[in-house]
BAKOL-469415 format. One record per residue (C-alpha): residue in one letter; x, z, y. Coordinates in nm, 2 decimals. Example, Ala and Ser with C-alpha at 12.3 -4.5 7.8 and 13.67 -1.06 7.14 Angstrom:
(atom a,(1.23,0.78,-0.45))
(atom s,(1.37,0.71,-0.11))
# end
This chain:
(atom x,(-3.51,-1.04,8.66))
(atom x,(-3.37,-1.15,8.36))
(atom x,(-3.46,-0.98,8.03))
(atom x,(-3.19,-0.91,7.80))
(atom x,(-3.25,-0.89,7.43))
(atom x,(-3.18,-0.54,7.21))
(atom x,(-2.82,-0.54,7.07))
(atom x,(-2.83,-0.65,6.70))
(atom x,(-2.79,-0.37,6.45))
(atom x,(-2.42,-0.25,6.32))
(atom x,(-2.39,-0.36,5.98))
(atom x,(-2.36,0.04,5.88))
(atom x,(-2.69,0.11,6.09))
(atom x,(-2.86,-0.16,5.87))
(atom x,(-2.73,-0.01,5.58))
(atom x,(-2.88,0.32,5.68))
(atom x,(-3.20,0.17,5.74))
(atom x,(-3.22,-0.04,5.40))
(atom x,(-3.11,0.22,5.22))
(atom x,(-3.37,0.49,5.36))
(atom x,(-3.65,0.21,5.33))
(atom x,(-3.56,0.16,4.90))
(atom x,(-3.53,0.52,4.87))
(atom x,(-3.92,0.50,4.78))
(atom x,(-3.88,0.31,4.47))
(atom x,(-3.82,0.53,4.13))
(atom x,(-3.76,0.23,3.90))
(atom x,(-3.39,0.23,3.90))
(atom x,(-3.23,0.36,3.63))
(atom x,(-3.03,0.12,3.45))
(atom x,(-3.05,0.20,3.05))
(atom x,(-3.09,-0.06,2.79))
(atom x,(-2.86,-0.33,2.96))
(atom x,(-2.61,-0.55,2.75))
(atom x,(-2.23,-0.39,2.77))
(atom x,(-2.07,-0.58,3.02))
(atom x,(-1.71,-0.47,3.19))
(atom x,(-1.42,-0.65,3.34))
(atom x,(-1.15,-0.54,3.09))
(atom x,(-0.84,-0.77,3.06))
(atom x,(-0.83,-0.88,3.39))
(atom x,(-1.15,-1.06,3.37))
(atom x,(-1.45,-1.02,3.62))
(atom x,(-1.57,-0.79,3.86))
(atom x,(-1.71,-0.49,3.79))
(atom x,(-1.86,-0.33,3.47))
(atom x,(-2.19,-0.16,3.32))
(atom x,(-2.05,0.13,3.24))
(atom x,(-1.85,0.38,3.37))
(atom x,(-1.83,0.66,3.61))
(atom x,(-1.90,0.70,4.01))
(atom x,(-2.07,0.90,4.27))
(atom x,(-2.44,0.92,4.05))
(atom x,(-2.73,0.80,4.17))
(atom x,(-2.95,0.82,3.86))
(atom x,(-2.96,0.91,3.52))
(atom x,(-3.00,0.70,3.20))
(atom x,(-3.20,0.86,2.89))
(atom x,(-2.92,0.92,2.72))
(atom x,(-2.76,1.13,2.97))
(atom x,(-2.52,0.83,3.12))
(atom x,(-2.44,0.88,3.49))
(atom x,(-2.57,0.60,3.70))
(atom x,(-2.42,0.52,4.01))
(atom x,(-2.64,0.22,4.26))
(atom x,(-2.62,0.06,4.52))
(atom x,(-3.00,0.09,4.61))
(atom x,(-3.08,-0.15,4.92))
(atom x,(-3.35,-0.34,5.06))
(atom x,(-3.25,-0.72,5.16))
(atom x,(-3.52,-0.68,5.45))
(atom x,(-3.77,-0.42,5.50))
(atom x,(-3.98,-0.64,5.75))
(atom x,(-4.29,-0.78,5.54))
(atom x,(-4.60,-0.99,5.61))
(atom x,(-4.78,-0.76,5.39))
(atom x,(-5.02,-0.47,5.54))
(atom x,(-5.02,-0.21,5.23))
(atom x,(-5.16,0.08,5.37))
(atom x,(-4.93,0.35,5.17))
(atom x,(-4.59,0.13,5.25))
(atom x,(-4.34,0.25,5.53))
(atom x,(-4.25,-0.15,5.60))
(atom x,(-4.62,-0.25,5.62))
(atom x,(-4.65,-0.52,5.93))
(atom x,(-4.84,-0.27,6.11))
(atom x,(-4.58,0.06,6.09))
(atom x,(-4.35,0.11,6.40))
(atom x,(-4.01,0.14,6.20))
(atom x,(-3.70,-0.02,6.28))
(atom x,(-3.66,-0.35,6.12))
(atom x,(-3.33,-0.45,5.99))
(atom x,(-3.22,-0.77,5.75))
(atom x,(-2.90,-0.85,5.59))
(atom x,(-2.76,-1.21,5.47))
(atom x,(-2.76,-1.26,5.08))
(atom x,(-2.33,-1.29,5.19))
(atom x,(-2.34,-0.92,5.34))
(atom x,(-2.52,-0.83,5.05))
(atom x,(-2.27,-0.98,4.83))
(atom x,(-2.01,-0.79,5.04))
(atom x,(-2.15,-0.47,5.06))
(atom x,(-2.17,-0.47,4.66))
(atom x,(-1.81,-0.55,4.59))
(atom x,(-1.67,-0.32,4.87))
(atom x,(-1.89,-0.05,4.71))
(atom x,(-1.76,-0.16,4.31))
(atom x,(-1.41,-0.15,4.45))
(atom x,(-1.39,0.20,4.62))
(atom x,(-1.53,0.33,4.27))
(atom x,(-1.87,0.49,4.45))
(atom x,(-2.13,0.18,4.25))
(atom x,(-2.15,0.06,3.93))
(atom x,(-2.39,-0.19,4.02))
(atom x,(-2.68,-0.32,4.29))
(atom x,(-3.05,-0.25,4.25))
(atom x,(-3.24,-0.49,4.54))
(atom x,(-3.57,-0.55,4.70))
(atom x,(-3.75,-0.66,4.95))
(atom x,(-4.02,-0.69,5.23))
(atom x,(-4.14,-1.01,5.19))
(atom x,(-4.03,-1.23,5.48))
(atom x,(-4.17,-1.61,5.59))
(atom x,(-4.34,-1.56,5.22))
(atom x,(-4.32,-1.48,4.86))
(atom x,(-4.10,-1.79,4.75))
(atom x,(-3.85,-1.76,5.05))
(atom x,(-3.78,-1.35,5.01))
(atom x,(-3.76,-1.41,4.60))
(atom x,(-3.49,-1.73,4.66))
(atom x,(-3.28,-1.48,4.88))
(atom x,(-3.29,-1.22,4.59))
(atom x,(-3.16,-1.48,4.33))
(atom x,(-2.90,-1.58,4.55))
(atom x,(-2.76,-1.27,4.57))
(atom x,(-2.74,-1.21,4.22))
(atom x,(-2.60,-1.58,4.16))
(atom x,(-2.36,-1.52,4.46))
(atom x,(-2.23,-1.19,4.24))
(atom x,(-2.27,-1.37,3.88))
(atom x,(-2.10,-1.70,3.98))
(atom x,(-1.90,-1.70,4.26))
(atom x,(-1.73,-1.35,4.22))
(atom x,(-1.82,-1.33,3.80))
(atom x,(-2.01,-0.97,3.87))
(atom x,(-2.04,-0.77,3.54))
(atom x,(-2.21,-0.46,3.67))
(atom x,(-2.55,-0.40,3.63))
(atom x,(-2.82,-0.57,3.87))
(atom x,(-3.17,-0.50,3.89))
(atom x,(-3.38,-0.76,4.11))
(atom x,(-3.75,-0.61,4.22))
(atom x,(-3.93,-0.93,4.13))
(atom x,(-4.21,-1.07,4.40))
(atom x,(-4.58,-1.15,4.17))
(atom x,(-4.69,-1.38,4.45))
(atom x,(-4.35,-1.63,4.40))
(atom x,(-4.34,-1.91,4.18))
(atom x,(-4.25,-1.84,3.78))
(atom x,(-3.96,-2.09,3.83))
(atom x,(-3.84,-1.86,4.12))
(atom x,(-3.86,-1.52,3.89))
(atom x,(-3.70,-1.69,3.58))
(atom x,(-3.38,-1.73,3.80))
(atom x,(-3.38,-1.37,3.86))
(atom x,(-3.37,-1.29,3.51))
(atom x,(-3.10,-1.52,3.45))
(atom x,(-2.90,-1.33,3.65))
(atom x,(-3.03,-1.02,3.65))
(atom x,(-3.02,-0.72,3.38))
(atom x,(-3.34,-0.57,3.45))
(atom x,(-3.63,-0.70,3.68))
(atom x,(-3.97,-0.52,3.77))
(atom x,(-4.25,-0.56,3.93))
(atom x,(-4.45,-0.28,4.06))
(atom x,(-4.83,-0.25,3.98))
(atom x,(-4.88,0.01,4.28))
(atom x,(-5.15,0.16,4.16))
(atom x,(-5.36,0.28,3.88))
(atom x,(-5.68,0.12,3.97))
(atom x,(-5.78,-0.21,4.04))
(atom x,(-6.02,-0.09,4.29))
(atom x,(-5.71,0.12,4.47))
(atom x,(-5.54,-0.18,4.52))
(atom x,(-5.78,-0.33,4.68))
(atom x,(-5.88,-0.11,4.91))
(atom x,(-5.53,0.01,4.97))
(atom x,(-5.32,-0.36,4.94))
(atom x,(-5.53,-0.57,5.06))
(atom x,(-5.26,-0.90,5.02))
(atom x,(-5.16,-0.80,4.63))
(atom x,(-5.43,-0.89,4.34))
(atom x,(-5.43,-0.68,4.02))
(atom x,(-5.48,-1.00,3.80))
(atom x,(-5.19,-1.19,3.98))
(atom x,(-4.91,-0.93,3.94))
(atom x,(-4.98,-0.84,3.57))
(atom x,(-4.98,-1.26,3.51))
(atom x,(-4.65,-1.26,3.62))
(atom x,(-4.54,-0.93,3.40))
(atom x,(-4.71,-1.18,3.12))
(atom x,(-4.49,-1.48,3.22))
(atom x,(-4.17,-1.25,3.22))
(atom x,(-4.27,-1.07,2.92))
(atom x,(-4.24,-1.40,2.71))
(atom x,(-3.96,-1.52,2.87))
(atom x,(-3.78,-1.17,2.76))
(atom x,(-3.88,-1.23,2.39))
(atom x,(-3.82,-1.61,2.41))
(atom x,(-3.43,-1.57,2.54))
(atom x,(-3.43,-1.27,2.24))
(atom x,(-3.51,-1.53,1.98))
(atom x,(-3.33,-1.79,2.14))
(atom x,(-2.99,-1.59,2.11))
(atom x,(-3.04,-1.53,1.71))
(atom x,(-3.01,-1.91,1.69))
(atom x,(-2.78,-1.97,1.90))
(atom x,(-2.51,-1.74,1.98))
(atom x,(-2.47,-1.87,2.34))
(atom x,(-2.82,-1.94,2.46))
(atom x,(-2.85,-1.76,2.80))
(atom x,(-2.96,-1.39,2.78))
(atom x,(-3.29,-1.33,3.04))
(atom x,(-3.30,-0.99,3.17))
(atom x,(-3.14,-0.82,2.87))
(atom x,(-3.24,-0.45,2.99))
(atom x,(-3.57,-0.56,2.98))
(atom x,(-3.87,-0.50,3.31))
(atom x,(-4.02,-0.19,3.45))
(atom x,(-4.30,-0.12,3.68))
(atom x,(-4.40,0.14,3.91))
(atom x,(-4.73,0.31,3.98))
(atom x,(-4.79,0.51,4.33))
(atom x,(-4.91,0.88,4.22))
(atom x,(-5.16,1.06,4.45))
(atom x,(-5.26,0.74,4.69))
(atom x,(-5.59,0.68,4.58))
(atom x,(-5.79,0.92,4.38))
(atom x,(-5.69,0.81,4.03))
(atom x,(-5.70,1.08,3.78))
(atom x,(-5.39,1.15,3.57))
(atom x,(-5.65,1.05,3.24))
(atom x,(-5.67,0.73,3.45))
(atom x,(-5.28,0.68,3.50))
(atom x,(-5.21,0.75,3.14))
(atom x,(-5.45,0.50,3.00))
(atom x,(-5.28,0.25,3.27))
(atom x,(-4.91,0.33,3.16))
(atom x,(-5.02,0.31,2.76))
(atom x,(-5.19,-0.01,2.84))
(atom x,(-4.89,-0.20,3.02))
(atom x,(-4.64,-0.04,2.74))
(atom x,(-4.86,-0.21,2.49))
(atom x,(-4.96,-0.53,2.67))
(atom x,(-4.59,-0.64,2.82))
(atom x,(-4.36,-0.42,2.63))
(atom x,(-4.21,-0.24,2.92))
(atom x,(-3.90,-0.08,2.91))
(atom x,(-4.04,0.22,3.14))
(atom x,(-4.35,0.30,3.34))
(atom x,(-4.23,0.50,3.66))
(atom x,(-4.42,0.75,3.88))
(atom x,(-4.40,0.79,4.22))
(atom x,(-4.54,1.08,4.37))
(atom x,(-4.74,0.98,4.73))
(atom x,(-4.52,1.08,5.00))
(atom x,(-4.70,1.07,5.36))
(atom x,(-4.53,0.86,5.61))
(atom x,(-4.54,0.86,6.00))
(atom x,(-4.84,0.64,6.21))
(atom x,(-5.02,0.68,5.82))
(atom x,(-5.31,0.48,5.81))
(atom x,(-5.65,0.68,5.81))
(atom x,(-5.75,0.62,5.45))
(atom x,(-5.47,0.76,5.28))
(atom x,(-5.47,1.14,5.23))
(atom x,(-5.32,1.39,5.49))
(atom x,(-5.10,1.57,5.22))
(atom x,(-4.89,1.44,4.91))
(atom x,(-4.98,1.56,4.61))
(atom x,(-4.76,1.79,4.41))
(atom x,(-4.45,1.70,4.33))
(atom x,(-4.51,1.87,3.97))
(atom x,(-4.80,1.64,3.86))
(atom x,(-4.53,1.35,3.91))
(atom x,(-4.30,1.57,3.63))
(atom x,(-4.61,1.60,3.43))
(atom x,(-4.70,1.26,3.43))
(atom x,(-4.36,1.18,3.31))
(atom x,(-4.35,1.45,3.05))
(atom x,(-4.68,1.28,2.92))
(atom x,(-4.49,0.95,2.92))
(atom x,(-4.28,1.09,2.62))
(atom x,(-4.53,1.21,2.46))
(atom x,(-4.69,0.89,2.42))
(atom x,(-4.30,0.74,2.35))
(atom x,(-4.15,0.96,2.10))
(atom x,(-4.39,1.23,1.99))
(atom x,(-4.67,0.95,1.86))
(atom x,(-4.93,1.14,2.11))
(atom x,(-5.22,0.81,2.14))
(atom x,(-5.32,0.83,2.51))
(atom x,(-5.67,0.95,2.44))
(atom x,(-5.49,1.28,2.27))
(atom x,(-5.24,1.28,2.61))
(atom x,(-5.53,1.30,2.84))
(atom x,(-5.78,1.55,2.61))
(atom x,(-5.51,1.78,2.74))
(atom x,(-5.64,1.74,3.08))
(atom x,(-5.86,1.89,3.24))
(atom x,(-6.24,1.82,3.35))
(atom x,(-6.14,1.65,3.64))
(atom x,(-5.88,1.47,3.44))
(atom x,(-5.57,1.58,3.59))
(atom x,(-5.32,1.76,3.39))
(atom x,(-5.25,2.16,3.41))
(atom x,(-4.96,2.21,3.65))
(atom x,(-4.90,2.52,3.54))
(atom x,(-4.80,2.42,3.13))
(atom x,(-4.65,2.09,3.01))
(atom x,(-4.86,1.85,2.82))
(atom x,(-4.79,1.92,2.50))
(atom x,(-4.85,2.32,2.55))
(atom x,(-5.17,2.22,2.73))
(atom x,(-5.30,2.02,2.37))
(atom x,(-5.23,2.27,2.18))
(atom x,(-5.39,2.53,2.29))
(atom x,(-5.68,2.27,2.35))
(atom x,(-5.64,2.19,1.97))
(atom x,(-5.54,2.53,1.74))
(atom x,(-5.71,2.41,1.47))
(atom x,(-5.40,2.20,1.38))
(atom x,(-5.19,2.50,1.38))
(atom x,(-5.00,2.66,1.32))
(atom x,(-4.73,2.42,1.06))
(atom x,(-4.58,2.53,0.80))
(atom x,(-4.20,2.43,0.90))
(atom x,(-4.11,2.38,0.54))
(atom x,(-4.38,2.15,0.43))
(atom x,(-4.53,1.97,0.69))
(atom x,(-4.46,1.60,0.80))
(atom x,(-4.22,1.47,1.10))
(atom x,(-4.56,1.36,1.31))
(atom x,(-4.66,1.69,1.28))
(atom x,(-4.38,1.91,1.37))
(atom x,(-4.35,1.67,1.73))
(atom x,(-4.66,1.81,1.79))
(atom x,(-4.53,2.19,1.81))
(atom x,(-4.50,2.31,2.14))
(atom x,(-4.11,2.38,2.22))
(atom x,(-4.00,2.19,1.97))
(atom x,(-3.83,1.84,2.08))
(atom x,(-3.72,1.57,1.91))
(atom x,(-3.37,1.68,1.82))
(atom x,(-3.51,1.99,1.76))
(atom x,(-3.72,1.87,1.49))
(atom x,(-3.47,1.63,1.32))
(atom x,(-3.24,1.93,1.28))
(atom x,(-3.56,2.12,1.10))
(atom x,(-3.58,1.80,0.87))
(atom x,(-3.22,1.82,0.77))
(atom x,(-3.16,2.22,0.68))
(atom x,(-3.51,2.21,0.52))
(atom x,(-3.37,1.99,0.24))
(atom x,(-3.06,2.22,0.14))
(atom x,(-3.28,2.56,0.17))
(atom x,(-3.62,2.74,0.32))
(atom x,(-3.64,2.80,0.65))
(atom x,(-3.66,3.16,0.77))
(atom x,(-3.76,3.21,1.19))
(atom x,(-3.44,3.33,1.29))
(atom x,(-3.32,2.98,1.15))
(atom x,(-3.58,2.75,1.35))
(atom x,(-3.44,2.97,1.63))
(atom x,(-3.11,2.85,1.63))
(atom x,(-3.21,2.51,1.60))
(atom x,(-3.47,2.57,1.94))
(atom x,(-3.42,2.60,2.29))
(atom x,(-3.70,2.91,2.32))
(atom x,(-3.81,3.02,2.00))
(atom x,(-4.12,3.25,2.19))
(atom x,(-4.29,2.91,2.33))
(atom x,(-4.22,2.80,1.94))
(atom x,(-4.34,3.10,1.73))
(atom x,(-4.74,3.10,1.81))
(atom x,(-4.77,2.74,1.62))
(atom x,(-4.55,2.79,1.34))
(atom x,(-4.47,2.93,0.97))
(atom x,(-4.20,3.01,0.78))
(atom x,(-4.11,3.17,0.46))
(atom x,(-4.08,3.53,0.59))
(atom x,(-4.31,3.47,0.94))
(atom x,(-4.70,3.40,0.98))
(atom x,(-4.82,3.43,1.35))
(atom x,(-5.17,3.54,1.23))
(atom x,(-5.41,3.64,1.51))
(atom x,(-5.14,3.52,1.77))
(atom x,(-5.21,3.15,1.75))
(atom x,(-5.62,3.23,1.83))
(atom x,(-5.57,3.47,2.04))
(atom x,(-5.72,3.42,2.40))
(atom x,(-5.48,3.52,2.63))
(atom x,(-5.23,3.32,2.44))
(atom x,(-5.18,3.08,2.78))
(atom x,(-5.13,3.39,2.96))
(atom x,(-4.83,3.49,2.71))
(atom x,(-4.67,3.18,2.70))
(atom x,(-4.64,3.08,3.12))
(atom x,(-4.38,3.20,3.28))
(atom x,(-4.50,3.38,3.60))
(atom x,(-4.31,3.25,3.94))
(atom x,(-4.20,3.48,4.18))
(atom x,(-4.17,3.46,4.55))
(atom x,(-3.76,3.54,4.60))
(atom x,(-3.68,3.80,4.85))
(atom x,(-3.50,3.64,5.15))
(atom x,(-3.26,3.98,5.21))
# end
């Protein structure tokens, strides 16, 4: 009887697959790349622009990817991955050409503004990392590509190997995984903590190298302009949020990252037996985030970012960070909006950045009253417990003990008729 082999995937039932498989990576968004675009009849494609969105930059830019896999089969077992060797998924692979192709097809119908690829890795690390370069070289060279691309870079490949990709490519990253050397070990048995931050190390200097480089010479070759990210899997292991945040603040300080993304632990069929049953809430990922900026902008250190937590470490769910300190804290409140410093005034609860550079500039030409600060806030009753003005002093209100209780909004359960 002769056996005959499954028909080869469509190229769109690839694409559905690849797509689906990268949908579990956060570290896409595409701010803080060099201003690229295809203006006067040169090139292919741009940085900037407007499509069907995908993601969001800080400053509020709509980003629209093409977010793919090149291959979700992998020799890697990672117990918390959907293309583990061990999962029964459907596998599909696509050439570095039909990469290419899908790319421009996409730039040219006005629904991308630009690719963000990775990988399982295939054959091994150096094999699955030369396919990723070629696709951006393919785009860069052959077809002069302007949009944005962000390669996911492979630890376990050679440094030569990954310096290509940022050659090429705007951003690269490189995920950490998890929070804990100890998780990844007992969780990724085939990744090594020390290995993946040496190669952050290797592109970290390389990034700073090509930046001094380009002051001397105008035309010395840029090397992943929008910087590298990483990625930390929320929820997996039992890392406490305390635990995360120490994590983040030490990569931020160690490799000058461009961002630290969270992704929440989402369960995922045939799940091996040592990952938990349930994913954790979606909100701790928002609050982990939120803590992010605190650390960013608001000149929180991440020892004050996790005394907000609680005594198992986590942070509240039910406040944001900053809400969550200061009640932790009122002894540092509440601040005189008149008088005290810029460090100070981040640290009121409700009040943002923009928020508090407005305060800065009407304080100079006159004395703020409240029913000023509350033009210049978004909710002036989360505000009004930590601060002073000339004709308001909260008094008791700031010690009181059901002050939580006063300031958290109470969810409701919506009638369904």
């Amino acid at each position: 009887m002769v056996q005959h082999s499954p028909p080869k995937p469509t190229l769109r039932q690839r694409l559905e697959i690849l797509a689906d498989a990268a949908k579990y990576d956060a570290s896409c968004a595409s701010s803080g790349t060099a201003k690229k675009n295809s203006l006067g009849g040169k090139g292919v494609g741009s940085t900037e622009g407007m499509g069907i969105c995908h993601a969001y930059a800080p400053d509020g830019r709509c980003i629209s990817l093409l977010k793919i896999l090149l291959t979700n089969h992998c020799i890697f077992d990672c117990h918390y991955c959907i293309n583990r060797k061990s999962a029964n998924t459907p596998r599909a692979r696509f050439t570095p050409q039909e990469v290419v192709d899908l790319t421009l097809n996409f730039y040219r119908r006005n629904y991308i503004e630009g690719l963000f690829l990775s990988s399982g890795i295939m054959k091994s690390a150096n094999h699955t990392m030369e396919q990723l370069v070629e696709v951006a070289r393919i785009l860069r060279e052959e077809h002069d590509f302007r949009g944005y691309i962000h390669l996911k870079t492979i630890p376990e490949a050679d440094a030569e190997i990954i310096h290509q990709a940022g050659l090429y490519a705007d951003r690269v990253s490189i995920n950490v995984e998890l929070p804990t050397d100890s998780g990844l070990t007992r969780l990724a048995p085939d990744k090594n903590a020390r290995q993946i931050e040496a190669a952050m190390g290797h592109t970290t200097a390389r990034i700073i190298e090509a930046k001094h480089a380009r002051k001397r010479f105008r035309h010395a070759p840029r090397f992943a302009p929008a910087g590298q990210s990483t990625q930390m899997i929320v929820g997996a292991d039992g890392a406490s949020d305390a635990a995360i945040i120490g994590k983040a603040s030490r990569l931020y300080a160690t490799f000058g990252l461009r961002r630290v993304y969270y992704s929440a632990f989402s369960p995922i069929p045939d799940a091996s037996a040592v990952l938990p049953l349930k994913r954790p809430p979606l909100l701790r990922e928002h609050r982990l985030y939120q803590s992010d900026w605190l650390m960013r902008f608001y000149g929180f250190a991440p020892e004050e970012v996790a005394d907000a937590a609680g005594a198992d470490g986590n942070l509240p769910l039910d406040i944001d960070p900053k809400l969550a300190w200061a009640l932790k804290f009122r002894e540092h409140f509440p601040v005189d909006v008149n008088r005290a410093p810029r460090e100070m005034l981040l640290r009121v609860p409700g009040l943002g950045t923009k928020a508090v550079a407005r305060i800065l500039a009407s304080r100079r030409h006159r004395s703020l009253r409240l029913d000023d600060v509350a033009r210049l806030t978004a909710s002036i009753a989360k505000v009004r417990p930590f601060i002073c003005t000339v004709d308001w002093r909260p008094t008791f209100l700031t010690d009181r003990a059901d002050l939580r209780g006063l300031l958290v909004k109470k969810s409701e359960q919506l009638e369904l008729f």
